[in-house]
C-alpha positions in Angstrom: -32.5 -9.3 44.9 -35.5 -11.8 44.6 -37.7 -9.6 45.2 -36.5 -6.8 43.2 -36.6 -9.8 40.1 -40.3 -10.9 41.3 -41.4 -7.1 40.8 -39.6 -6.9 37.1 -41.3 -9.9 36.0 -44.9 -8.8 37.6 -44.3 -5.7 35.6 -43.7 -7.5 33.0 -46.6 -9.7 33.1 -48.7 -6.9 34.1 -47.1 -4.6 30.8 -47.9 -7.7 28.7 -51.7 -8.0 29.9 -52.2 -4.9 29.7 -51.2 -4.7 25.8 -53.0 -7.8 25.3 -55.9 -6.3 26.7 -56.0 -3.1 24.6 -55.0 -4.2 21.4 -57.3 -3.7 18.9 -60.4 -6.5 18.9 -60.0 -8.3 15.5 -62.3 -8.0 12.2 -64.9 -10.6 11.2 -65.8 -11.2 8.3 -68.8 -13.3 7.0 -68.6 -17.1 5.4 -71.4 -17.2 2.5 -73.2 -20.3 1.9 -75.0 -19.9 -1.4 -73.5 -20.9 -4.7 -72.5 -17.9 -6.7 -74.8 -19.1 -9.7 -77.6 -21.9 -10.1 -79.6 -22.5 -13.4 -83.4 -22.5 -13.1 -85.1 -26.1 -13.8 -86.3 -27.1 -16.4 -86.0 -27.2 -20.7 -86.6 -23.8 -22.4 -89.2 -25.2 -24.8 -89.6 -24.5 -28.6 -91.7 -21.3 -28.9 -94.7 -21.8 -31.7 -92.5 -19.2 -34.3 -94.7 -18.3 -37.3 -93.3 -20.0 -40.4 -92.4 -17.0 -42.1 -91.0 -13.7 -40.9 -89.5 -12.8 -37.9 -90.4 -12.0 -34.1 -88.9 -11.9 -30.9 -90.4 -12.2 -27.3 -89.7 -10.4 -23.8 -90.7 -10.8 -20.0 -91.2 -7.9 -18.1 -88.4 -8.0 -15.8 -86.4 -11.2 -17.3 -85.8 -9.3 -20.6 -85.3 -11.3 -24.1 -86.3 -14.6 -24.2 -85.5 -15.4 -27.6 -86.1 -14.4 -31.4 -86.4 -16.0 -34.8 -86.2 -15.0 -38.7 -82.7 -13.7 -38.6 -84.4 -10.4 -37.7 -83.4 -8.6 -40.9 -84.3 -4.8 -40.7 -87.4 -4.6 -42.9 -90.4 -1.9 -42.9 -91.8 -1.6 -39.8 -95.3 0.0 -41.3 -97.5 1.7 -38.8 -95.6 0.4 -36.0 -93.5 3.3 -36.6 -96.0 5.4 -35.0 -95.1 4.0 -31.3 -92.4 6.2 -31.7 -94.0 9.5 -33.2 -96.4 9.2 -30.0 -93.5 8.4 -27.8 -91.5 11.5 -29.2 -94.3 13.5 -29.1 -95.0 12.6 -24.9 -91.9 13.5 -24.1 -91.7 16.9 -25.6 -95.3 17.5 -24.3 -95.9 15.2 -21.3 -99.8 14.4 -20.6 -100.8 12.7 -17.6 -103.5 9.7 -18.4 -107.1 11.5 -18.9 -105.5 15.1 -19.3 -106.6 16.9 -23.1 -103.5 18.8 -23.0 -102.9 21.6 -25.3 -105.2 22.6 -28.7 -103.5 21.9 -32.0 -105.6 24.0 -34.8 -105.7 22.1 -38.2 -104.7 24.5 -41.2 -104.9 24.1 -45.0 -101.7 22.4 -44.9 -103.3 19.5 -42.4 -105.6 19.3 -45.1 -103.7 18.9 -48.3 -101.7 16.1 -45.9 -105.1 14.6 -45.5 -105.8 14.6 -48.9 -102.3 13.6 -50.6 -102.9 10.0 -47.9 -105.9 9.5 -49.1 -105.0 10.0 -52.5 -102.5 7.6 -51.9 -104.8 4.6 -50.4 -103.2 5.6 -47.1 -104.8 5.0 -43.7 -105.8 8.3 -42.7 -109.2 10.2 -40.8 -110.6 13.3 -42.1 -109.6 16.4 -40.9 -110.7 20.2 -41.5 -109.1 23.7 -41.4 -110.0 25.3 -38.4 -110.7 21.7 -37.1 -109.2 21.9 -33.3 -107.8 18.4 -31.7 -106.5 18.1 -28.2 -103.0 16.6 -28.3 -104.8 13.4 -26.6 -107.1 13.4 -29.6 -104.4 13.6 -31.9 -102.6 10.5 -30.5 -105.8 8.4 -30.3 -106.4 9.4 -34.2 -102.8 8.1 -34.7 -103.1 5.3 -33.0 -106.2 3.6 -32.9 -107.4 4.1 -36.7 -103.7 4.7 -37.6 -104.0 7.8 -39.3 -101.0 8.7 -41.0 -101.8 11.7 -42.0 -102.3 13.1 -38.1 -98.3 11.5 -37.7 -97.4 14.9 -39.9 -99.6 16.7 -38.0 -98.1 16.0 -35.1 -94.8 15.9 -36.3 -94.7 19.7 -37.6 -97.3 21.0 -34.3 -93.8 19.6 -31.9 -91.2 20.5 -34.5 -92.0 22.6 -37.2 -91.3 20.6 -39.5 -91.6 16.4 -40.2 -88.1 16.1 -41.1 -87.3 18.3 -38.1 -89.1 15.6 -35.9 -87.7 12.4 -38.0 -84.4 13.6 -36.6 -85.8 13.5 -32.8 -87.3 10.3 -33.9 -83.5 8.5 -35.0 -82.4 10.7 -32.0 -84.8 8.6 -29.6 -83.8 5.8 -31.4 -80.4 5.5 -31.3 -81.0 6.7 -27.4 -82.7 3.6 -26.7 -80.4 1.3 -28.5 -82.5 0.1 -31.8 -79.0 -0.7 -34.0 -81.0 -1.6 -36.6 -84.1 0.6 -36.6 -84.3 3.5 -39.1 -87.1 6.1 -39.6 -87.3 8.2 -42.8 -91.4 9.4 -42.3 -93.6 9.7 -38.9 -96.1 7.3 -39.9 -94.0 4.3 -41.4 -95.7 4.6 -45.1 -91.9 5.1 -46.2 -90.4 1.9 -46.8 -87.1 3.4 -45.8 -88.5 3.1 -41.8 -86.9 -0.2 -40.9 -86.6 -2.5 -37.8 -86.3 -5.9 -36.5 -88.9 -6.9 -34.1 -86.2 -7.4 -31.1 -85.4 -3.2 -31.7 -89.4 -2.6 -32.1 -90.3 -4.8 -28.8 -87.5 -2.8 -27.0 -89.7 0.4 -28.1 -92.7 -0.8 -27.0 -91.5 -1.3 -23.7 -90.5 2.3 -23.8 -93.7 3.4 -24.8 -95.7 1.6 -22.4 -93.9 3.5 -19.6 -96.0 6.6 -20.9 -99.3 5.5 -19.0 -101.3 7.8 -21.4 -100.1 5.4 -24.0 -101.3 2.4 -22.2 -104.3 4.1 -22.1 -104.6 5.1 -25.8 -103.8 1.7 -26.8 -106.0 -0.3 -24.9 -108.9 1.8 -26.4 -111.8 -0.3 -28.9 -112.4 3.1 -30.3 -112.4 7.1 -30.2 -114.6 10.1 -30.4 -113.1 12.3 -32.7 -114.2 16.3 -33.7 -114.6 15.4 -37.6 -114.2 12.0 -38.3 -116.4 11.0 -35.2 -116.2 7.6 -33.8 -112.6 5.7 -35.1 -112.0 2.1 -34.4 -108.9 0.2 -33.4 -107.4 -1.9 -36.1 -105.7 -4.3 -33.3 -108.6 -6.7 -33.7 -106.4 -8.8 -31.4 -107.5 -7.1 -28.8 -108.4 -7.9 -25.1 -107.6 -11.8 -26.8 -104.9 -13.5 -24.8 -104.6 -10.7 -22.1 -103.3 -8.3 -25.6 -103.4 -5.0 -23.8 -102.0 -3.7 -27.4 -99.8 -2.2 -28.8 -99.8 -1.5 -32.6 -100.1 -2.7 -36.2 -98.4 -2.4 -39.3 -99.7 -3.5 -42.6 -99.9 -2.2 -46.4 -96.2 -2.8 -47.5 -95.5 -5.7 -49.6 -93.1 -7.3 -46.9 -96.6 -7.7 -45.1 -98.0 -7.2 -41.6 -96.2 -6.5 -38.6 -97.6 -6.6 -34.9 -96.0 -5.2 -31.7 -98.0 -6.4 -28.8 -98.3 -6.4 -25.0 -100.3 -9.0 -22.6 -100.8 -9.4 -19.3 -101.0 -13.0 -18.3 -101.0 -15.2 -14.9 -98.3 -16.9 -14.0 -98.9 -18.9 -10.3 -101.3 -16.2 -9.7 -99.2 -13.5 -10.5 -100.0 -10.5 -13.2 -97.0 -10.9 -15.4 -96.4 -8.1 -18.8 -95.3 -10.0 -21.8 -94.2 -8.2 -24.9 -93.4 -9.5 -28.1 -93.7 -8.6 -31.9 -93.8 -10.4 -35.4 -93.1 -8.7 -38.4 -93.4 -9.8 -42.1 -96.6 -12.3 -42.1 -99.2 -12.8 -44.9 -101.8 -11.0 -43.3 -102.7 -9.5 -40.0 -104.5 -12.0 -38.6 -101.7 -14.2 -39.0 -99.7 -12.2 -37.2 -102.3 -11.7 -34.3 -102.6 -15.6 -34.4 -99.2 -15.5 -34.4 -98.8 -13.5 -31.2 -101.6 -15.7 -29.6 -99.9 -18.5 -29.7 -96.6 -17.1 -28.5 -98.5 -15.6 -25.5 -99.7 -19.3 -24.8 -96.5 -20.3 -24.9 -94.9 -18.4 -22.5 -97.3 -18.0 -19.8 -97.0 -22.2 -19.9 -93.5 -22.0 -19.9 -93.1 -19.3 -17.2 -93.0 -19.8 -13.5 -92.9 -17.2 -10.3 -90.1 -18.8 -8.2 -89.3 -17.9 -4.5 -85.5 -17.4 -4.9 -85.2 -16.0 -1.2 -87.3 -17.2 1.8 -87.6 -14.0 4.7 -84.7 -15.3 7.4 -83.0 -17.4 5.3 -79.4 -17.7 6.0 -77.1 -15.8 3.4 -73.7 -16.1 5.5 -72.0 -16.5 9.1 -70.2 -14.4 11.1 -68.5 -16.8 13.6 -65.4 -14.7 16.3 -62.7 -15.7 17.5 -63.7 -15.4 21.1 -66.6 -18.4 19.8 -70.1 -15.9 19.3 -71.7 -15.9 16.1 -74.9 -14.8 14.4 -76.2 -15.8 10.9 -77.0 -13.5 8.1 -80.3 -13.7 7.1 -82.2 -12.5 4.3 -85.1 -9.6 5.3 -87.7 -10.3 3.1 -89.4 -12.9 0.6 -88.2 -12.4 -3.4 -90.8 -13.9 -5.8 -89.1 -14.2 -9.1 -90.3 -14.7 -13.0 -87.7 -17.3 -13.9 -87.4 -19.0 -17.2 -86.3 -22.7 -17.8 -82.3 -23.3 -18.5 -81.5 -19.3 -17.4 -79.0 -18.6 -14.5 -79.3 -16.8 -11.5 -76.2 -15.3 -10.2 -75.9 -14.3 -6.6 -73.1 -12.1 -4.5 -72.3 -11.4 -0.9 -71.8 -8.1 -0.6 -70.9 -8.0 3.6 -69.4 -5.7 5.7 -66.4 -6.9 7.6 -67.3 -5.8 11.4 -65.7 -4.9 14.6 -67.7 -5.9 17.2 -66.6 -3.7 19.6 -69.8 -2.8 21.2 -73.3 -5.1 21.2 -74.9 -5.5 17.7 -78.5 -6.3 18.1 -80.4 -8.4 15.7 -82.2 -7.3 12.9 -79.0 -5.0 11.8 -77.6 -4.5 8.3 -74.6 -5.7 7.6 -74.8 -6.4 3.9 -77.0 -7.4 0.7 -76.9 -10.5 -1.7 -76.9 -9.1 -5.0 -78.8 -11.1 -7.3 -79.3 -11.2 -11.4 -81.6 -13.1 -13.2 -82.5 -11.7 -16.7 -83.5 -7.9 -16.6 -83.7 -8.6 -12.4 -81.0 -6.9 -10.9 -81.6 -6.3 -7.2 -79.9 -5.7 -3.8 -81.4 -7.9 -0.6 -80.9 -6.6 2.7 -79.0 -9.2 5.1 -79.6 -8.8 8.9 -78.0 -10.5 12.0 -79.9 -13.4 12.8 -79.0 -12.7 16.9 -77.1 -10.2 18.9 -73.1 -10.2 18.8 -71.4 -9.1 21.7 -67.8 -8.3 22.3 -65.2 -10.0 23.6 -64.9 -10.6 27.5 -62.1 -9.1 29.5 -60.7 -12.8 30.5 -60.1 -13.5 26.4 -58.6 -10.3 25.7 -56.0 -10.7 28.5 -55.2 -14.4 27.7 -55.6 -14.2 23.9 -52.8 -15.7 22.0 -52.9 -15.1 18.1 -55.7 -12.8 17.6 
């Protein structure tokens, strides 16, 4: 009878180690140990505004850093050719240096020529018969301004220059400008509005075209009739202005869109910005000068990540662990007063095999500004599983 009892409860025993054993090993899940926001050091300071108009100012990457003048839509001048070229490129792409396709002047290029210039318009002088490349065509647009190439351009791509102001409100509303407006290709209609936050959001389109970074960065062209044209940004090269384009001759007065490329900590960094409404035009490059000054003082590249840097923890039941590290360095533009928010996004593991380091088991997802980026997280060290001693005497796991 005893032993008959003393074999139950070793079966028993036995039963119960053996379901111990094989139940399933348990899910880990990592502890984080970075706050899920942290503002970056430091006062925004008060940007050198003009003291009249408008203008607004953007890091590449970080986005808006701030604007001023209400930013009442007003005529955006010749700034509204930024997006007759940017129209124009992406219904007939050109690589930078490529001529692309002939565009034959005609009679009716002509009487456009002559109606600007009868008009005190900005223009350069064209002929029937007169053959541009559609990379001469922008340069005449850009660099002297002609407005009278804008409605060239406008009926070579779509027949007709209201036909193409609809592609330009089209692009427009595509990209988000609430409270831009075209009613002509080359801004000498009044009725093309915009507030410098819309056109700085447009530049930064239009600097994605790298044949338009090349245009604009161009002292002056070679053109079939009109020879050598000059660039009226007289800013310039100035203050690392790589362009972009001016707008004068209304009586709201001169607008500039602009692009530099400054150091910060010995990093290039893009800045784009744009003023609108100023006396004259070399206010407004002054102006954008002294905003450039500004922000490239103001700007710092932070190391928000250091490689191996520990993101979280997986710690087991059966007492391994491993951190989770961070796989690489991440250099930051950050801006005084703005926040940096930062997720774990880990797996949740069952470590039912060996995980070697240097595996991927999650990101930190991080926003600062514009920045919106996913870090890989590795295991700092190997995980192993559980022994067979732990999963026969485990309790509560």
């Amino acid at each position: 009878m005893r032993l008959r009892v003393g074999i139950v409860l070793l079966l028993v025993v036995l039963g119960l180690a053996a379901f111990n054993y094989l139940r399933p090993i348990p899910t880990v899940a990592a502890a984080g140990t970075l706050s899920p926001t942290e503002t970056i050091a430091g006062t925004a300071p008060a940007l050198p505004w003009p003291s009249r108009g408008s203008g607004a100012v953007s890091v590449q990457g970080l986005g808006f850093i701030a604007s001023s003048g209400g930013e009442q839509p007003i005529p955006a001048a010749s700034v509204t050719k930024v997006m007759t070229a940017l129209v124009i490129l992406e219904d007939k792409p050109l690589k930078k240096d490529e001529p692309g396709p002939s565009i034959t002047l005609t009679e009716e290029d002509v009487a456009f020529y002559e109606a600007d210039v009868a008009n005190k318009e900005s223009v350069v002088e064209v002929r029937a018969g007169e053959q541009l490349t559609e990379l001469q065509a922008l340069q005449g647009l850009l660099i002297p301004s002609a407005n009278n190439l804008a409605e060239t351009l406008a009926r070579w791509d779509a027949g007709s220059v209201q036909a193409f102001v609809t592609k330009m409100n089209q692009k427009a509303a595509a990209l988000h400008l609430a409270n831009t407006k075209f009613a002509d290709t080359s801004g000498a209609n009044p009725g093309s509005v915009s507030t410098p936050t819309d056109l700085v959001q447009l530049g930064i389109a239009a600097m994605k075209q790298e044949v338009l970074v090349q245009i604009v960065g161009m002292g002056q062209a070679q053109l079939p009739v009109a020879g050598i044209v000059y660039n009226v940004d007289r800013a310039l090269g100035q203050s690392g202005i790589f362009g972009i384009k001016t707008g004068s001759g209304l009586n709201t007065g001169a607008n500039f869109l602009f692009g530099a490329s400054v150091t910060v900590d010995g990093h290039q960094i893009t800045v784009y910005g744009c003023v609108m409404g100023q006396p004259t035009l070399d206010i407004a490059f002054a102006s954008a000068k002294n905003l450039i000054g500004a922000l490239q003082a103001a700007l710092h590249v932070r190391k928000v990540l250091v490689k191996n840097q520990t993101i979280a923890t997986y710690i087991t039941p059966w007492g391994a662990q491993t951190d989770l590290v961070s796989s690489v360095d991440v250099d930051l533009i950050a801006w005084p007063g703005m926040v940096l928010r930062q997720r774990l996004d880990s797996k949740t593991i069952v470590v039912d095999k060996p995980i070697p380091a240097g595996t991927q088991e999650g990101n930190i997802h991080m926003v600062l500004g514009d920045y919106n980026l996913d870090v890989p997280l590795v295991t700092a060290d190997p995980l192993f599983p559980p022994g067979r001693l732990w999963r026969l005497t485990r309790i509560s796991f």
